[in-house]
N, C-alpha and C positions, 0 to 999 in steps of 0.2 A: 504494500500500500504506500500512498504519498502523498503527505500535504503539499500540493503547488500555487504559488504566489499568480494569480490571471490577473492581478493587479496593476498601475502604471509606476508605481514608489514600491520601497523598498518594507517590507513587513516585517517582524520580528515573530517568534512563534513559538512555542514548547512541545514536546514529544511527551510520552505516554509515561506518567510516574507514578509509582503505587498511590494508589487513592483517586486515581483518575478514571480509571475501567468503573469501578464501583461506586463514584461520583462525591467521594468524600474530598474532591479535592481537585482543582482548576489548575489544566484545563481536562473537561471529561471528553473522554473517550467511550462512547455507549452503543457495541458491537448487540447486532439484532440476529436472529438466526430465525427466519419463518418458514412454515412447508403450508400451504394453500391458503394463507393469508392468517393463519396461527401462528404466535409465538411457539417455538421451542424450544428457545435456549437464550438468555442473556444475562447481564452480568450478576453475581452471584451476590449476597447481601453482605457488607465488609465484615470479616470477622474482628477488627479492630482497626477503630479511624484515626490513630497514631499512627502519623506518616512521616519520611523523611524529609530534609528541607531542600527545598527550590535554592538553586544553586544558578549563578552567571552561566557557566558551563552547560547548563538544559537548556538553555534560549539558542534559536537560531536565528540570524537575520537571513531573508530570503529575498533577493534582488528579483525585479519583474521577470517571470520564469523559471524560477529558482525551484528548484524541490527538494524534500526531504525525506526519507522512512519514518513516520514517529514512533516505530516500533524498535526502531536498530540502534544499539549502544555504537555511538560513533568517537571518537575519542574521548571523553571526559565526564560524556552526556550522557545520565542514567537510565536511560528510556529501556523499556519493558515489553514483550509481547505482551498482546492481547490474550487472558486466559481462555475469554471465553472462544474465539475462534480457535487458540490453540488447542483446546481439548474437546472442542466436540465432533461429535464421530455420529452420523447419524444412524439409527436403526431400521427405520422404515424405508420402505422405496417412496419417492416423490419428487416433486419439484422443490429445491430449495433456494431461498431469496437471504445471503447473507447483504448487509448495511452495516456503516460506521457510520455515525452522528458526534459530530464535533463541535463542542460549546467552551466560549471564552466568554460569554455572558454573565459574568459574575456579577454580583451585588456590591463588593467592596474587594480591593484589592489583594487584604487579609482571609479571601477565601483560597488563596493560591498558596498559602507556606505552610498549611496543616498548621499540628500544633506550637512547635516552636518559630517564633518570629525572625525573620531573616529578613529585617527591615532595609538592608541592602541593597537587594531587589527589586524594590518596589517600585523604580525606575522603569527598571524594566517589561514589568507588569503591563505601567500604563503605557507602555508602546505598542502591545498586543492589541490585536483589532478585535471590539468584542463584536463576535457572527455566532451565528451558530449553522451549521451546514450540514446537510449528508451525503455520503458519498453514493458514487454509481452501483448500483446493486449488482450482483455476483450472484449467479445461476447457475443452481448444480442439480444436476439428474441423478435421481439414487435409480439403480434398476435392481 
């Protein structure tokens, strides 16, 4: 997958950090898995919303065209696979409609560093463009 910049300026962005899958924590990453317009699979409820801190090093700037993996550890930057795509495996035969839905829509900027403050950041934060978006759906035939 890849967040890419269709923009005309230059964007800044974050990848996928524990608490982001399971929405404890900006920016969310909320992976959808459906077979005939049924949910069957999405993010799992946190088992604890003690999360790591948002670090310089997570933020990308993305120049117009620019892309990124928000899943792939790239030099410094903690980014995470998605669990819930990583682990589901479906059982039944059907059409299935995987989605990623991407939100930087936060309410205060304090919603992006979990529990401990990393007031450092917070620069950075407000460079992010708050969207919320979802990506191209992905069609898989069980037979």
């Amino acid at each position: 997958m890849e967040v890419r910049n269709a923009g005309p300026g230059d964007v800044w962005m974050v990848g996928v950090l524990d608490g982001s899958e399971d929405g404890v924590r900006y920016p969310h990453y909320r992976p959808s898995v459906t077979r005939d317009g049924v949910t069957v699979v999405e993010p799992r409820a946190p088992e604890d919303p003690l999360v790591g801190p948002l670090r310089v090093a997570d933020f990308q700037r993305l120049r117009p065209g620019g892309a990124f993996d928000p899943t792939r550890r790239d030099g410094a930057a903690a980014y995470l696979p998605l669990f819930t795509f990583a682990s589901f495996c479906p059982s039944e035969r059907g059409d299935y409609r995987y989605t990623l839905t991407l939100s930087t829509e936060s309410g205060r900027p304090e919603e992006w560093l979990g529990r401990f403050g990393q007031e450092a950041v917070l620069d950075l934060v407000a460079r992010v463009p708050r969207l919320t978006v979802t990506s191209n759906a992905l069609e898989v035939e069980v037979r």
